[in-house]
C-alpha positions in Angstrom: 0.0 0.0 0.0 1.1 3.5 -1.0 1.0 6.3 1.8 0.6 10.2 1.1 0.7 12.8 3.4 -1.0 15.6 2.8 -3.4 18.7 4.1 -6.8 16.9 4.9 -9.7 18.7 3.5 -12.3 19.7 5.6 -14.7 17.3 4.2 -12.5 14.7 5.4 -11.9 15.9 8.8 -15.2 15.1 10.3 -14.5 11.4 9.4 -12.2 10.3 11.6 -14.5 8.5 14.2 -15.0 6.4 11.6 -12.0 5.8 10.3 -11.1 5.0 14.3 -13.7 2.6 14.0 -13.1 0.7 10.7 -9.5 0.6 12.0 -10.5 -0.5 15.5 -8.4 -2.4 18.3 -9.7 -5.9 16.6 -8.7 -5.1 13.2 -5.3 -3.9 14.3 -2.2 -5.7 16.0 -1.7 -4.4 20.0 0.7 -1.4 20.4 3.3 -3.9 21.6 6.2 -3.7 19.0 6.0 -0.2 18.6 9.1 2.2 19.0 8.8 4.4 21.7 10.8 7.0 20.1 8.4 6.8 17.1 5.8 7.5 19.5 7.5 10.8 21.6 8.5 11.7 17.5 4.1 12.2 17.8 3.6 13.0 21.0 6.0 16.3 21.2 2.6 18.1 19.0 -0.1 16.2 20.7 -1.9 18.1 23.8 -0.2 18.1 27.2 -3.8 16.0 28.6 -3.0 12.9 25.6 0.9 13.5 26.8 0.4 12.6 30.1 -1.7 9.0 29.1 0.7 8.3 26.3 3.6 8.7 28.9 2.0 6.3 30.9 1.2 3.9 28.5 4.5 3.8 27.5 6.3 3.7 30.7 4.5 0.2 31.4 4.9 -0.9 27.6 8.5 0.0 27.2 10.3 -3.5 27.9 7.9 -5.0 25.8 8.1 -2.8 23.0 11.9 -2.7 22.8 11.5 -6.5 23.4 8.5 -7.6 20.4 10.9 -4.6 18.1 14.4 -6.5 18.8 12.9 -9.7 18.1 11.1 -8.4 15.2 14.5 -7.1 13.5 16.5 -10.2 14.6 13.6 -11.7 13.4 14.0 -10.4 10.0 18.0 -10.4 10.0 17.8 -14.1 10.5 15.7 -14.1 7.8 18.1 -11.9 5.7 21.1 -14.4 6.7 18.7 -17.5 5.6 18.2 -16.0 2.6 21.7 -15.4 1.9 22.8 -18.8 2.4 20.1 -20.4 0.6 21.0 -18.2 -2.1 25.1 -19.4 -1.7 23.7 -22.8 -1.5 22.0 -22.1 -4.7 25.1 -20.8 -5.9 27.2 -23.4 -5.0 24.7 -26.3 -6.7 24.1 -23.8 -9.8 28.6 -24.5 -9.9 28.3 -28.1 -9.1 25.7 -28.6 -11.5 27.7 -26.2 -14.5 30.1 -28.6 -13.4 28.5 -31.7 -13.7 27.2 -30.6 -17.4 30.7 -29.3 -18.3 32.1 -33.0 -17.3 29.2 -34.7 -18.7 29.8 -33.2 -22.0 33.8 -34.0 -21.5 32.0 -37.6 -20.0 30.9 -37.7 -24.2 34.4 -37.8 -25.8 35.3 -41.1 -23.1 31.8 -42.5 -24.4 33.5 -42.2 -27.7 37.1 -43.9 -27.5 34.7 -47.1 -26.9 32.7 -46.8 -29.1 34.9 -46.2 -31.7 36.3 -49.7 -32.1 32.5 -50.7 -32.5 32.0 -48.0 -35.1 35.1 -49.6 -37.0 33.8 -53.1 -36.9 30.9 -52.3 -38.0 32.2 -50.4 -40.6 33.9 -53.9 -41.6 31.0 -55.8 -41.4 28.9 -53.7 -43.6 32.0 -54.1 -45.8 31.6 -57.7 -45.7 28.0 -57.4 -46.1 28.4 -55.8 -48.9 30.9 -58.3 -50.1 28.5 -61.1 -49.4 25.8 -59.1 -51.1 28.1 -58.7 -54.3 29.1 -62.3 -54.1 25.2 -63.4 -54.0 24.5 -61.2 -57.0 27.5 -62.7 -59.1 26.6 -66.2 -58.0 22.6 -65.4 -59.2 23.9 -63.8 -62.2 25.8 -67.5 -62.6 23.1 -69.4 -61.8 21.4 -67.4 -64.3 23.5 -67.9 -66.7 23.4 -71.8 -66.1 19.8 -71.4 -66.1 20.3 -70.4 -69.7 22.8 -72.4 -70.9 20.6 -75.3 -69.3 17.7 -74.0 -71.6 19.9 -74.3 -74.4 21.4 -77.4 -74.1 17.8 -78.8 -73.6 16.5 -76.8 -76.5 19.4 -78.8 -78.6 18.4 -81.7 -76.7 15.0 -81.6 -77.9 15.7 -80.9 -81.3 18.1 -84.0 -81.4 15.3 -85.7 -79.9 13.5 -85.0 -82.8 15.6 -85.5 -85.4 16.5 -89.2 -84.1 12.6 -89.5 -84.0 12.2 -88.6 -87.5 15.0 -90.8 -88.3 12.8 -93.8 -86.5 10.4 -92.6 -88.5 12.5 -92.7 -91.7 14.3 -96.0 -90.7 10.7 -97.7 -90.5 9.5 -96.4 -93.4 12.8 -97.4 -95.3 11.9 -101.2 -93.6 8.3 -100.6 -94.4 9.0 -100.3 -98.1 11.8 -102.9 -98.6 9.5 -105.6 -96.5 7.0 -104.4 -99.7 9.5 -104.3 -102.4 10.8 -107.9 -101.1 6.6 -109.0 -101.3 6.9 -107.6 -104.7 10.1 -109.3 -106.0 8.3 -112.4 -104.8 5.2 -111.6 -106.5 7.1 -110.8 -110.2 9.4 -114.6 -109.2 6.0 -116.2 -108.7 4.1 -114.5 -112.0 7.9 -115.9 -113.9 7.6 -119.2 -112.4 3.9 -119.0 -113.7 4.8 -117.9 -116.6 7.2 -120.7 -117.7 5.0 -123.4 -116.6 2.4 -122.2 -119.1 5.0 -121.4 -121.9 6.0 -125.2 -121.1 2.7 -126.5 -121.2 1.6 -124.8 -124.5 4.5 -125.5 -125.9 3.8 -129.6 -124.8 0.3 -129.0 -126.1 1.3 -127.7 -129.3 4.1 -130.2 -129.8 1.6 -133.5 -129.3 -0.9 -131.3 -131.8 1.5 -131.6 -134.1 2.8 -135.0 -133.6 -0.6 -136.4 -133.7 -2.2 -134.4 -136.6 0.8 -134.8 -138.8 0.0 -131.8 -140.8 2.3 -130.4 -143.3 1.3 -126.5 -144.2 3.4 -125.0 -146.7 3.0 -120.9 -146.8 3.9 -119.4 -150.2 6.6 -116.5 -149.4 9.9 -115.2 -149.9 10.9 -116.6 -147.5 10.3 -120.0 -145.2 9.6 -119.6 -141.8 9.9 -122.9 -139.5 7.4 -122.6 -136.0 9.9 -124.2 -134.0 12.3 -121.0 -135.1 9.5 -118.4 -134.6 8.6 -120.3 -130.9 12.2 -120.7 -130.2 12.8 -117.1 -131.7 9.5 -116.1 -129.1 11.2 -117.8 -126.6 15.0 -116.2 -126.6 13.1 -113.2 -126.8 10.2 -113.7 -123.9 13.6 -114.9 -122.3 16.2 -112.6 -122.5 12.6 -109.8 -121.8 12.1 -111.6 -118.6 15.7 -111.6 -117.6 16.2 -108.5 -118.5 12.9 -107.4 -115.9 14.8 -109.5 -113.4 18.1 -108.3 -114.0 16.7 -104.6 -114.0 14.5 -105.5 -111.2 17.6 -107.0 -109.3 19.8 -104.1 -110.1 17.2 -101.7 -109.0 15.9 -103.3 -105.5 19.8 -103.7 -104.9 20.9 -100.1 -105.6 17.7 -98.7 -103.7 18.6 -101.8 -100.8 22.0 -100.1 -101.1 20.8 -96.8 -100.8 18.5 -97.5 -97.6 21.2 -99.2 -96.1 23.6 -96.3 -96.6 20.8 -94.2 -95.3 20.2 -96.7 -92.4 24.0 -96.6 -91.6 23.8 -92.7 -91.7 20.9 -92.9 -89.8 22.5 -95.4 -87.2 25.5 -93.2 -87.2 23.8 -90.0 -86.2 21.4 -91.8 -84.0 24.5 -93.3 -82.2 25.9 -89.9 -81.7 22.9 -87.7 -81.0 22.2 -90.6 -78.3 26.0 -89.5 -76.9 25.4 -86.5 -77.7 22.2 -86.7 -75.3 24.3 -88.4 -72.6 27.0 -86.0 -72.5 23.6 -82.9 -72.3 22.2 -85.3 -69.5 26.1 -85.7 -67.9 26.3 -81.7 -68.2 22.7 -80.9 -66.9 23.1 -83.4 -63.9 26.5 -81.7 -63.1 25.0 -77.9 -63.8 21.7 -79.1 -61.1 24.2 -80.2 -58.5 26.4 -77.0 -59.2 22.8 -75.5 -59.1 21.9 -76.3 -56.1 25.5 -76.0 -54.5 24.8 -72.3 -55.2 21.2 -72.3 -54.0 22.5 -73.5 -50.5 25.7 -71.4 -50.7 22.8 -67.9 -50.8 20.7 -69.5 -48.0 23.8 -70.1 -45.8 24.7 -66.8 -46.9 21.8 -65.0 -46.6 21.1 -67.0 -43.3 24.6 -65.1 -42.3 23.6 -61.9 -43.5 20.0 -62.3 -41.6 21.9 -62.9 -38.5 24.6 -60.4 -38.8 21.7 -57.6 -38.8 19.9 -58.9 -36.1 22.9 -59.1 -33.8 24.6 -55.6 -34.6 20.7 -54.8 -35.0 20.5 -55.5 -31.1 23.8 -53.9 -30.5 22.3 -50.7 -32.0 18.9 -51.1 -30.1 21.3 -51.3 -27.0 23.0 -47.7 -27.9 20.5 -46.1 -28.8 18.5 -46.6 -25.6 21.6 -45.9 -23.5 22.0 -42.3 -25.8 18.0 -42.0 -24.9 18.8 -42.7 -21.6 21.6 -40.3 -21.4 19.7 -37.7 -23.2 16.8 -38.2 -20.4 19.2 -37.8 -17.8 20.7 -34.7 -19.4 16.8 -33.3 -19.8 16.2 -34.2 -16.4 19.6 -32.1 -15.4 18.8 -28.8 -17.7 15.0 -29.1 -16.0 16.5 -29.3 -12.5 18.7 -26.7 -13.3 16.0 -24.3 -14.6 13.7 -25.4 -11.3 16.6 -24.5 -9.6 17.4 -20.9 -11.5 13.6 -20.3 -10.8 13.8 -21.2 -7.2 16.9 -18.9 -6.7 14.7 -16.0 -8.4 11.9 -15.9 -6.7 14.5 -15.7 -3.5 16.6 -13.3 -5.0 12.8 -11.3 -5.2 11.7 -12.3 -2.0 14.9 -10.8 -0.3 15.0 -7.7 -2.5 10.9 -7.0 -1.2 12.6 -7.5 2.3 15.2 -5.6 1.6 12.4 -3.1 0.4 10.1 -3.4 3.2 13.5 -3.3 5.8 14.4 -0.2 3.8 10.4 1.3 4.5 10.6 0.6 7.7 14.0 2.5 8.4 13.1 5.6 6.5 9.6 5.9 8.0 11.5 5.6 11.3 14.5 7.9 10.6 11.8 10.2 9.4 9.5 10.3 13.1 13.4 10.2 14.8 14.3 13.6 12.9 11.2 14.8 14.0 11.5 14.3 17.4 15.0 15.5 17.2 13.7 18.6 15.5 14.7 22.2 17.0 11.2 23.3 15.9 9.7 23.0 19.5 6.5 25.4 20.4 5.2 26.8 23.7 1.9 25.5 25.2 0.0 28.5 24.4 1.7 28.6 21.4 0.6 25.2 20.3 -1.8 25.8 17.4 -3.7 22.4 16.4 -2.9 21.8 13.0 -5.3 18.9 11.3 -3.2 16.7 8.4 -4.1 13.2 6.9 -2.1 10.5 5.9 -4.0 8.7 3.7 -3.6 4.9 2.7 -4.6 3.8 -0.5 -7.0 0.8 0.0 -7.3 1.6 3.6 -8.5 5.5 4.0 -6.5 7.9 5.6 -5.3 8.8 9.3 -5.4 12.2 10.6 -1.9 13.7 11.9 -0.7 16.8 13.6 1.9 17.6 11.0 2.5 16.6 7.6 5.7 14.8 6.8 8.4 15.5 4.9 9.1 15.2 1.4 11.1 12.1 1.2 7.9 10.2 2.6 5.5 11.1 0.9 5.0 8.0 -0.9 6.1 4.7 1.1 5.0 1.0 0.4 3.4 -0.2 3.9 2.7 -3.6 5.3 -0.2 -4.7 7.8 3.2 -4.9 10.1 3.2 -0.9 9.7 -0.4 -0.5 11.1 0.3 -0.2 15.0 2.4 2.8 14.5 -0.5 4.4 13.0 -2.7 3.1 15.6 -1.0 4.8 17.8 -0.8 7.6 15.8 -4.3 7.3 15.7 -5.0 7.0 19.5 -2.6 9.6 20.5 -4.4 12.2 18.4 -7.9 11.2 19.8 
């Protein structure tokens, strides 16, 4: 509360039962505690029949009041020193823990001599992994490429396949149509052997014809022909026809048996080697499936290796980066104890500067009544002209005095622990 002093107006004069009575003995602390100097400071200007109470109120209140005022101020000087070793206590912690972060952050660079070993092996394992990784692409790229090669050979395969079929195929039709040219050359030897047994027989019927019927028949003509010659003649040449047909016939099923069996030798010979041509592909594609599978097993074990290299450096990670969390918690948990800290230590530092304040108040308003008191300015009895002042409280009305104070006070912060001095202001003046 700000307090004025200043001339009260009449208007505000006339109010002072009031005000005694708003700011009766009920409201307001006991005029133990007060300063009795403060109090002969007022009672030099009051009336010689308010003297003479006030003088004995204060001869029976004097022990007391020096009493409740030193334990007041050692009251508030224990205070003061309380205050100022809380605040070097604060002090000393706000050092220990600007300590504690300065080695925590040195506490870092000893956090990183282990860890750098780690940091090179993994380094060299994601080399490796990436070694493995480039090893199981060439070795897919190989298998790959035995995949194609495999397709290859099996497309030739099946081709030879194939062609050996339609050389089967060939080879029985090439059996097919000697089996019919041999039913054939026995057909034609059957129709000659036919043949000559009729050519015998009408030649034995013709014969006994003649023999029996004796006749002689003479042709006129330029020239005499004899039936034996002409049938003999008929004969050489049915003959030498028929052996020519055989011979031809010979000559011809030989040259085309020749042929097929040239062709069936061909055959035989490329069927021979497509079928080791096939084992070889069969040899090859049995050793390519075993090299095949080699590799398949080779990328599983790797990959297996792989699988579990992440998982355990995966761990080892997991573990680091929960002891940086950790660390980083702990470091949170520092800064917001320091800042509960700083906060603590400010709102002391305020709370002794108010005191301070308030001490300062308290001083002031009581070197102010002291000069007062000490004042040359003394007037006779008859002299003594009542003079009316206020001092007025804001929030609290005003107070009537006998004289108005100086400059300097005119505005002063007051606490409920400044009310008994204007009690007895107050009281004195009634």
């Amino acid at each position: 509360m700000a307090l004025y002093g200043s001339n009260d107006p009449p208007s505000r004069r006339g109010s002072f039962s009031s005000l005694s009575g708003s700011l009766a003995p009920s409201r307001l602390p006991s005029l133990r505690g007060i300063d009795p100097l403060v109090l002969r400071a007022g009672m030099d200007t009051m009336l010689p029949s308010t003297r003479s109470g006030m003088d004995s109120l204060l001869n029976n209140n004097h022990q007391e009041v020096m009493q409740g005022l030193n334990e007041r101020l050692a009251g508030y000087l224990q205070r003061v020193r309380s205050l100022e070793e809380a605040n070097h206590k604060l002090q000393d912690e706000i050092d220990k823990i600007n300590a504690k972060k300065s080695q925590a952050t040195r506490d870092w660079d000893s956090y990183q001599d282990p860890l750098q070993p780690l940091r090179q092996q993994v380094e060299v394992l994601n080399m490796d992994n990436a070694k493995l990784l480039l090893q199981i692409d060439n070795a897919r790229l190989a298998a790959d490429d035995f995949k194609v090669k495999i397709e290859t050979e099996q497309s030739i395969a099946d081709g030879v396949l194939k062609d050996t079929q339609g050389l089967r195929k060939m080879t029985d039709d090439t059996n097919f149509l000697r089996m019919k040219l041999e039913g054939e050359l026995e057909t034609l030897k059957e129709e000659l052997a036919h043949l000559r047994k009729n050519h015998k027989e009408e030649v034995a019927s013709l014969q006994a014809l003649i023999g029996n019927n004796n006749v002689k028949v003479e042709v006129e003509g330029p020239k005499k022909s004899d039936l034996n010659e002409s049938i003999a003649h008929i004969r050489g040449q049915y003959e030498k026809l028929a052996e020519q047909n055989r011979t031809d016939a010979e000559s011809a099923y030989k040259k085309k048996l020749d042929n097929m069996s040239q062709e069936a030798n061909t055959n035989n010979k490329a069927l021979d080697q497509a079928k080791n041509e096939v084992a070889d592909l069969r040899r090859q594609l049995q050793a390519l499936e075993i090299e095949r599978q080699t590799l398949e097993k080779t990328v599983d074990s790797l990959q297996n290796a792989l699988r579990d290299t992440e998982n355990h450096y995966g761990s080892n990670l997991m573990d680091l980066n929960q002891q940086i969390s950790r660390l980083q918690e702990e470091l949170a948990a520092c800064r917001a104890d320091i800042e509960r800290q700083v906060r603590a230590y400010e709102a002391l530092l305020n709370l002794k500067s108010k005191l301070e304040n308030e001490i300062h108040d308290y001083r002031t308003l009581l070197d102010g009544f002291l000069n007062k008191y000490r004042g040359p300015r003394l007037r006779s009895r008859g002299e003594v002209r009542r003079e009316s002042y206020s001092l007025t409280v804001l929030h609290g009305g005003s107070f009537p005095l006998l004289r108005p104070l100086a400059p300097r006070f005119q505005a002063l912060s007051l606490t409920p622990h400044s009310l008994p001095i204007l009690s007895a202001l107050n009281k004195a003046q009634v």
